[in-house]
C-alpha positions as a Markdown table, in Angstrom:
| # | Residue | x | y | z |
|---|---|---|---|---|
| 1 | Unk | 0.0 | 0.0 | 0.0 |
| 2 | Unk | 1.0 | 3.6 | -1.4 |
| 3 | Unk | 2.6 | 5.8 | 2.1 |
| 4 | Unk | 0.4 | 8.8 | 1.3 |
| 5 | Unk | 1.4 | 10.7 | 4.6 |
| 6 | Unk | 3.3 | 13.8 | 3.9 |
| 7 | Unk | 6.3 | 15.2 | 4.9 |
| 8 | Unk | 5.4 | 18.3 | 7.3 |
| 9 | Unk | 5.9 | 21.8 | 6.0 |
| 10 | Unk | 8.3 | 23.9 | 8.3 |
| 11 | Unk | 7.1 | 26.9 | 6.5 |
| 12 | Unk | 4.0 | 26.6 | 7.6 |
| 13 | Unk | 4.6 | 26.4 | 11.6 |
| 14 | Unk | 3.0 | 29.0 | 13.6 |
| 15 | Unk | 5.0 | 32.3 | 13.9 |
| 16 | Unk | 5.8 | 31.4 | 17.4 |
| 17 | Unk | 6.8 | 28.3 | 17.1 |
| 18 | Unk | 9.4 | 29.1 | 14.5 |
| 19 | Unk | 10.5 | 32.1 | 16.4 |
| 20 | Unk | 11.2 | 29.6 | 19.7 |
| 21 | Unk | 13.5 | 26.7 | 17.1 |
| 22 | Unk | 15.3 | 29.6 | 15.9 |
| 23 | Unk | 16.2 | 31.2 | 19.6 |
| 24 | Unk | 17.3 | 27.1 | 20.7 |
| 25 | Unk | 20.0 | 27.2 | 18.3 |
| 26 | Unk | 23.6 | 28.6 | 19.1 |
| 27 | Unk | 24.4 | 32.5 | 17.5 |
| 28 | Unk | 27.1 | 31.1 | 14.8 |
| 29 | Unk | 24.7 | 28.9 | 13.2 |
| 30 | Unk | 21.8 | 30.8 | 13.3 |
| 31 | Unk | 24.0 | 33.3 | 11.8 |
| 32 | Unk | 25.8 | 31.1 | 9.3 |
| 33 | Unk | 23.0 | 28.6 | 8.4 |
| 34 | Unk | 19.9 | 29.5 | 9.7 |
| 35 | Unk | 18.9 | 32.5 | 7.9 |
| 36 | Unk | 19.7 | 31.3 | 4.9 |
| 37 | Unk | 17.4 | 28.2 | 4.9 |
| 38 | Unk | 15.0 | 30.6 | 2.8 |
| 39 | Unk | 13.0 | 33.7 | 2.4 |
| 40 | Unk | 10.8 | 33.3 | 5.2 |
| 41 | Unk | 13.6 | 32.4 | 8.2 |
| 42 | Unk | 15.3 | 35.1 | 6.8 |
| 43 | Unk | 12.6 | 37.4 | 8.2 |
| 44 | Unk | 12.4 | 35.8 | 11.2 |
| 45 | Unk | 16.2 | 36.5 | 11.7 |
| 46 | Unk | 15.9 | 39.7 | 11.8 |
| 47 | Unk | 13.5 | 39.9 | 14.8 |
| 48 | Unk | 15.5 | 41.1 | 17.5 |
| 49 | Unk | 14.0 | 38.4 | 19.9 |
| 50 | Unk | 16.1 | 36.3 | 18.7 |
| 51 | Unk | 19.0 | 38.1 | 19.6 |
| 52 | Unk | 18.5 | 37.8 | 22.8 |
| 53 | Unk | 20.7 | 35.6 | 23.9 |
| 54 | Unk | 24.1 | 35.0 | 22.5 |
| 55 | Unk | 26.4 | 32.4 | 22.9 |
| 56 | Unk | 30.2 | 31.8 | 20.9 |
| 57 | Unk | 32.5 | 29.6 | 21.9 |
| 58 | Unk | 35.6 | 29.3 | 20.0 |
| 59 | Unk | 36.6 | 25.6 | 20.6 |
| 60 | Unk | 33.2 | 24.8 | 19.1 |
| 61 | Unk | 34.5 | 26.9 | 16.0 |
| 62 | Unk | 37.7 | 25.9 | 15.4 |
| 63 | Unk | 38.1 | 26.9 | 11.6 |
| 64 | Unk | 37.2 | 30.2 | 12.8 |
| 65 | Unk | 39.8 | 32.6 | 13.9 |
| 66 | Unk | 39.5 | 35.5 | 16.7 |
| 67 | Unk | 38.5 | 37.6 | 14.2 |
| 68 | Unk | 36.1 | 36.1 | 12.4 |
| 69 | Unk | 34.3 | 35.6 | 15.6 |
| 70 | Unk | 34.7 | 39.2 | 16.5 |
| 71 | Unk | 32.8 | 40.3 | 13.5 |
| 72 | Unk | 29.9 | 37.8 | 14.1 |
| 73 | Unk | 29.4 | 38.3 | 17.7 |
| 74 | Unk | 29.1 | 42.4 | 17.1 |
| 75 | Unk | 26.6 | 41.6 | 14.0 |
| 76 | Unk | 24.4 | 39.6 | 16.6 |
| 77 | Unk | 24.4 | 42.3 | 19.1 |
| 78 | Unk | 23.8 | 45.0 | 16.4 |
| 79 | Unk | 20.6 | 42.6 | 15.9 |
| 80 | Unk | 19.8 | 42.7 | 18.9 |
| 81 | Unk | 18.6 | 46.5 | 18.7 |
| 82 | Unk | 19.5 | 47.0 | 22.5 |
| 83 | Unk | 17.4 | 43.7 | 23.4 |
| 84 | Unk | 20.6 | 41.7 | 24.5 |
| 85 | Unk | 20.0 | 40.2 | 28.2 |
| 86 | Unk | 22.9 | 37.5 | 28.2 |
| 87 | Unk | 25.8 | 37.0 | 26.7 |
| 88 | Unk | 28.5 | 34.4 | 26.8 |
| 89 | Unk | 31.8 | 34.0 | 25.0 |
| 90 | Unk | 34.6 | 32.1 | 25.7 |
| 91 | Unk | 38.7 | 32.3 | 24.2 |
| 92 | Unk | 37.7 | 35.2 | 21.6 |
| 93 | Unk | 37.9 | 38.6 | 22.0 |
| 94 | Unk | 39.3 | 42.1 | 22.3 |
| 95 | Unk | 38.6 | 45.4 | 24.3 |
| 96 | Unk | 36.4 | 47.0 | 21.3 |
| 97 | Unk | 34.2 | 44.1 | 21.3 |
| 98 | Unk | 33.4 | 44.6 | 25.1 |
| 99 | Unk | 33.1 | 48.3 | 24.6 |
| 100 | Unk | 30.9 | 47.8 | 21.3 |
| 101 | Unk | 28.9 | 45.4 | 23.9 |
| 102 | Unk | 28.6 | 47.4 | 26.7 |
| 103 | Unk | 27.5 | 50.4 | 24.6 |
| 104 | Unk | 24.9 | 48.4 | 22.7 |
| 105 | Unk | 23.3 | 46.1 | 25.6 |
| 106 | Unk | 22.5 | 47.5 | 28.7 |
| 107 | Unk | 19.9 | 45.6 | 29.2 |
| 108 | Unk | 22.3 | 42.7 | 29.9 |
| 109 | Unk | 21.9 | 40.5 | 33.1 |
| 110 | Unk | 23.9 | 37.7 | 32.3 |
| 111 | Unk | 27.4 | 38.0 | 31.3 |
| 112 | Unk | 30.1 | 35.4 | 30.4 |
| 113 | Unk | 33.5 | 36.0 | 29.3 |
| 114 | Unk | 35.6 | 32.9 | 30.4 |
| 115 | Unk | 39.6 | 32.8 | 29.1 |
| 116 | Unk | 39.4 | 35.8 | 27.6 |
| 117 | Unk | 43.2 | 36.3 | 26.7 |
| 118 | Unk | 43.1 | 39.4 | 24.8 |
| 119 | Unk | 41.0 | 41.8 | 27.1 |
| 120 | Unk | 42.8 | 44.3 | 29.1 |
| 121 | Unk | 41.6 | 44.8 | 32.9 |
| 122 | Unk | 40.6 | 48.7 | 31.9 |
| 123 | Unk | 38.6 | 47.5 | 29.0 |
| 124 | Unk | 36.6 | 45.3 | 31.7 |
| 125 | Unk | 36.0 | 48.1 | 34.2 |
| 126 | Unk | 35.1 | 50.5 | 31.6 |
| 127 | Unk | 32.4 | 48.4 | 30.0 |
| 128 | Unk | 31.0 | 47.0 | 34.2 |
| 129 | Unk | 30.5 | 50.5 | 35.0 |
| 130 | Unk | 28.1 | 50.8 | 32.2 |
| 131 | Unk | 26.1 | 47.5 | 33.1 |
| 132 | Unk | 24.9 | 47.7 | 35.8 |
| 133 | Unk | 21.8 | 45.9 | 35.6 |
| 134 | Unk | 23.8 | 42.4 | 36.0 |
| 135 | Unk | 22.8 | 40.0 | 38.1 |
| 136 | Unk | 25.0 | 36.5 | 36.9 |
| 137 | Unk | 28.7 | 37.0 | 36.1 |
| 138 | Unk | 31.3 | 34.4 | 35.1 |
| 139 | Unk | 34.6 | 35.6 | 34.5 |
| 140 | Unk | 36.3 | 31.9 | 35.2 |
| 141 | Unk | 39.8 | 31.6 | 33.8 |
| 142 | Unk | 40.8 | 35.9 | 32.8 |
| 143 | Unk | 44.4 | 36.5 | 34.4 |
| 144 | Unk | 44.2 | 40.0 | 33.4 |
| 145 | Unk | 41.6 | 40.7 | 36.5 |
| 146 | Unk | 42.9 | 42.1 | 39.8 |
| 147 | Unk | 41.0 | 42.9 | 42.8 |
| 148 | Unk | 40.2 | 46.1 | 41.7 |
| 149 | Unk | 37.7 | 44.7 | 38.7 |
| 150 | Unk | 35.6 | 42.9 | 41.6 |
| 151 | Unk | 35.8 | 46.1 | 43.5 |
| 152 | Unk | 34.2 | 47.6 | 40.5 |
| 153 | Unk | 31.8 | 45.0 | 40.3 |
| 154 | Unk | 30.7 | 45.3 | 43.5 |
| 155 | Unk | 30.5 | 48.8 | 43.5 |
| 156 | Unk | 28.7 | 49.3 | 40.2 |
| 157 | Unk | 26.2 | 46.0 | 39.9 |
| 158 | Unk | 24.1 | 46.0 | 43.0 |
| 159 | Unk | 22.0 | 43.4 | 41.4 |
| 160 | Unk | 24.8 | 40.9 | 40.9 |
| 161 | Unk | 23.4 | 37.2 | 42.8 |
| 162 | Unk | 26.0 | 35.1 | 41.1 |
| 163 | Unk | 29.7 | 35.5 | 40.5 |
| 164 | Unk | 32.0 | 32.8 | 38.9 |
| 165 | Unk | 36.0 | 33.9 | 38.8 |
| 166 | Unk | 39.2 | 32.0 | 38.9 |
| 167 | Unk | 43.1 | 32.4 | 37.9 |
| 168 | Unk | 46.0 | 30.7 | 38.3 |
| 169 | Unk | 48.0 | 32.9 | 40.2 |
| 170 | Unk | 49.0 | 33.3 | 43.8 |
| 171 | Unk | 46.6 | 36.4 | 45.3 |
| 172 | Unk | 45.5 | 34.4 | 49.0 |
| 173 | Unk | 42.4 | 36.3 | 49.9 |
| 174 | Unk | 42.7 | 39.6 | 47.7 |
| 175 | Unk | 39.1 | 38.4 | 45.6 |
| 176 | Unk | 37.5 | 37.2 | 48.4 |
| 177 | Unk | 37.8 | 40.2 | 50.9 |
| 178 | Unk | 37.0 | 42.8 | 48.1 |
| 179 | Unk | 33.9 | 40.2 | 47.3 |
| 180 | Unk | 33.0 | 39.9 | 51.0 |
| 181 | Unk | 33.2 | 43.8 | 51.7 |
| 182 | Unk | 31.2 | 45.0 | 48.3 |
| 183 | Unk | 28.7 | 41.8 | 47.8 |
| 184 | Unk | 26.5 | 41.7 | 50.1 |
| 185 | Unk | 23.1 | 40.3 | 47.9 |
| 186 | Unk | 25.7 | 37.3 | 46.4 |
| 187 | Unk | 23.6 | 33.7 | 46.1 |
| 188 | Unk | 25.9 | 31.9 | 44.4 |
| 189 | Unk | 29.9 | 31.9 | 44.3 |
| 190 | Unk | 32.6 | 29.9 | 42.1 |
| 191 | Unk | 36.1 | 30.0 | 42.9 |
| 192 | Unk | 38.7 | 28.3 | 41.1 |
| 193 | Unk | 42.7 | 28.3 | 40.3 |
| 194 | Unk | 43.5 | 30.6 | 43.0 |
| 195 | Unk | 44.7 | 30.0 | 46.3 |
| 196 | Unk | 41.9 | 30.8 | 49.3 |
| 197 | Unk | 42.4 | 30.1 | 53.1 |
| 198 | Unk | 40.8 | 29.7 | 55.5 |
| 199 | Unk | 40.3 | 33.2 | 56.5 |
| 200 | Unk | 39.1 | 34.3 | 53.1 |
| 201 | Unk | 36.6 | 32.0 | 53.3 |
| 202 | Unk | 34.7 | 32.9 | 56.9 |
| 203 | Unk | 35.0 | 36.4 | 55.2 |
| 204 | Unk | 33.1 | 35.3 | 52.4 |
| 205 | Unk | 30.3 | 34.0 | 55.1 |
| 206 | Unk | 30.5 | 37.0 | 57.2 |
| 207 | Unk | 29.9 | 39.8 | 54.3 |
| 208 | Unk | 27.1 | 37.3 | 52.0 |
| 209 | Unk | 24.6 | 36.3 | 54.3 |
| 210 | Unk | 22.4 | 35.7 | 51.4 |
| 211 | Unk | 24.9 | 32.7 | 49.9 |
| 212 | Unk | 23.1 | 29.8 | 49.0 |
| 213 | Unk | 25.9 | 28.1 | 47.1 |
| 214 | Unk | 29.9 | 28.4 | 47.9 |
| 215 | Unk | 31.6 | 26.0 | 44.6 |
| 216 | Unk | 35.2 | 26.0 | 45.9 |
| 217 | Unk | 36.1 | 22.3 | 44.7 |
| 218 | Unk | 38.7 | 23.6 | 42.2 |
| 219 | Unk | 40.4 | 26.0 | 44.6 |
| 220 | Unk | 44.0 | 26.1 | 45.8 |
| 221 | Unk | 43.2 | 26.2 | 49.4 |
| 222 | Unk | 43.9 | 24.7 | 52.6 |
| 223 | Unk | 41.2 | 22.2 | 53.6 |
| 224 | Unk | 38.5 | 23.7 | 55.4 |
| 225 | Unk | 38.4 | 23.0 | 59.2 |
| 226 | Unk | 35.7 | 21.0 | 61.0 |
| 227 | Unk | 34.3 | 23.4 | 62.5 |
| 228 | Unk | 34.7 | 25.9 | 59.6 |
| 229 | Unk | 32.8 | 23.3 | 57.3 |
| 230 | Unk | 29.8 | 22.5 | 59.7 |
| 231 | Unk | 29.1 | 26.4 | 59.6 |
| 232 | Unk | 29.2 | 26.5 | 55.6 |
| 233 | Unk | 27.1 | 23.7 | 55.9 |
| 234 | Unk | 24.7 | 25.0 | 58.4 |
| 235 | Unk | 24.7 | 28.8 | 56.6 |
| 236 | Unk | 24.6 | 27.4 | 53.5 |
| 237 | Unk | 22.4 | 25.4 | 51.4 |
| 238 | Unk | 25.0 | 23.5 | 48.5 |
| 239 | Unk | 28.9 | 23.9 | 49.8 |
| 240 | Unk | 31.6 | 22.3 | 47.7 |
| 241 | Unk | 35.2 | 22.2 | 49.4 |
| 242 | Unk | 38.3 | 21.7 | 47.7 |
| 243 | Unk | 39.1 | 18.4 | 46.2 |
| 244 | Unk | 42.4 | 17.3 | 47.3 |
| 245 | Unk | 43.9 | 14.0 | 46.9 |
| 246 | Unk | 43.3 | 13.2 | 50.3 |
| 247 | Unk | 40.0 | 14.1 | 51.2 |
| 248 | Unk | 36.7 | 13.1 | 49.7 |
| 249 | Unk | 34.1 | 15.3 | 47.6 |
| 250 | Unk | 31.8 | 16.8 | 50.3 |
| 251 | Unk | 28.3 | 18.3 | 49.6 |
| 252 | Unk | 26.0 | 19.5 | 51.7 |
| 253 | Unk | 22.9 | 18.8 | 49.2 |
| 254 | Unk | 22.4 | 15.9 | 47.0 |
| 255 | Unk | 20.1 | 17.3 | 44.1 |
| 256 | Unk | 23.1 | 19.5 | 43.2 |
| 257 | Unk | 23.0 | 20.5 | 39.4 |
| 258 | Unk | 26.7 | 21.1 | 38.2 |
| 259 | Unk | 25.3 | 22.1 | 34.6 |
| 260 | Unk | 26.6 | 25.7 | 34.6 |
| 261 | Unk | 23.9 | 28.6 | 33.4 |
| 262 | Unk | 25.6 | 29.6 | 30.2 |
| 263 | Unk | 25.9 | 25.1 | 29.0 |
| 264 | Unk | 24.2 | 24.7 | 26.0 |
């Protein structure tokens, strides 16, 4: 017997619907492939909905170099027409892409920009002091950033609830005393590369009362004490100490999510 079922029509989905596929799919391809697929999507690609959200990553895009990606991720802010809310990109860069961001977006809540090699630390405070509607920060893996960019952060982003950072340099407690002096609304903290003690860490639970979740497991940093880890466990709700060789992962809650916000 004949198959007379037909093959469905992705022209003919509701507005909507098409509008939600296209925001699911990551900014290089929507702006490589996507709207070209024909007339119709090409329309849709220009809504700045779409926009919204962008997210690069160069190891995904290997045959592209840092300048190619440049180029695309300013087109997809242009397109944004000021709509932008989070952005992510990771090992591309320079300072007049973050200035060309921060001038277009400030609207932007969630930022990313993880191994960002060739941003200067007066590019970064520049653009933070003109965003300061941000409220989830990962700067994870920058070795240009000194304690006076989260000093900045602190002082400019009120809203800010969640801050990744990390480097692999030797600065014992400079980030967390700035953090725990000038982020007082933080929910959520990652810490990673650099070397915290003990004493940077109770100042992190003194100045955040509001923590929730204290990531340290990739931390240079002494092992916390007994008593210092039943009151992270007792103030807060998800607490991940250091993973060293001879101690075993600790958490305080078992329905912990490691997916990171910006994971696609």
């Amino acid at each position: 017997m004949e198959n007379t079922r037909t093959k469905p029509n992705w022209l003919e989905l509701p507005r909507d619907v098409t509008l939600n596929i296209l925001q699911r799919l990551r900014t290089v391809e929507i702006i490589t492939s996507a709207c070209l697929v024909c007339p119709l999507w090409w329309n849709f690609c220009k809504e700045p909905c779409i926009w919204r959200t962008i997210r690069m990553h160069m190891s995904l895009y290997s045959h592209y170099d840092n300048e190619d990606l440049v180029k695309m991720c300013r087109y997809a802010v242009r397109k944004s027409c000021g709509q932008l809310e989070e952005i992510y990109i990771s090992s591309f860069g320079n300072d007049e892409l973050l200035e060309y961001i921060a001038n277009s977006a400030t609207q932007l809540r969630r930022v990313g920009l993880v191994q960002f090699d060739y941003l200067s630390e007066e590019a970064f405070i520049e653009a933070v002091k003109k965003l300061p509607l941000i409220e989830e920060l990962d700067v994870s893996n920058n070795i240009y950033l000194s304690k006076v960019s989260f000093e900045v952060v602190g002082s400019y982003c009120p809203l800010l609830k969640s801050l990744k950072y990390g480097r692999d340099v030797l600065s014992e407690n400079a980030e967390a005393f700035v953090i725990a002096k000038t982020m007082p609304g933080l929910r959520s903290l990652t810490v990673s590369g650099i070397v915290l003690s003990s004493d940077g860490i109770v100042a992190i639970l003194n100045g955040c009362p509001l923590l929730e979740s204290l990531d340290l497991r990739y931390c240079s940093s002494m092992y916390p004490t007994e008593s210092l880890r039943k009151r992270c466990c007792e103030q807060i709700k998800i607490f991940m100490p250091p993973m060293l060789e001879d101690c075993d992962f600790y958490c305080c809650a078992d329905n912990w999510d490691s997916a990171s916000w910006y994971s696609d």
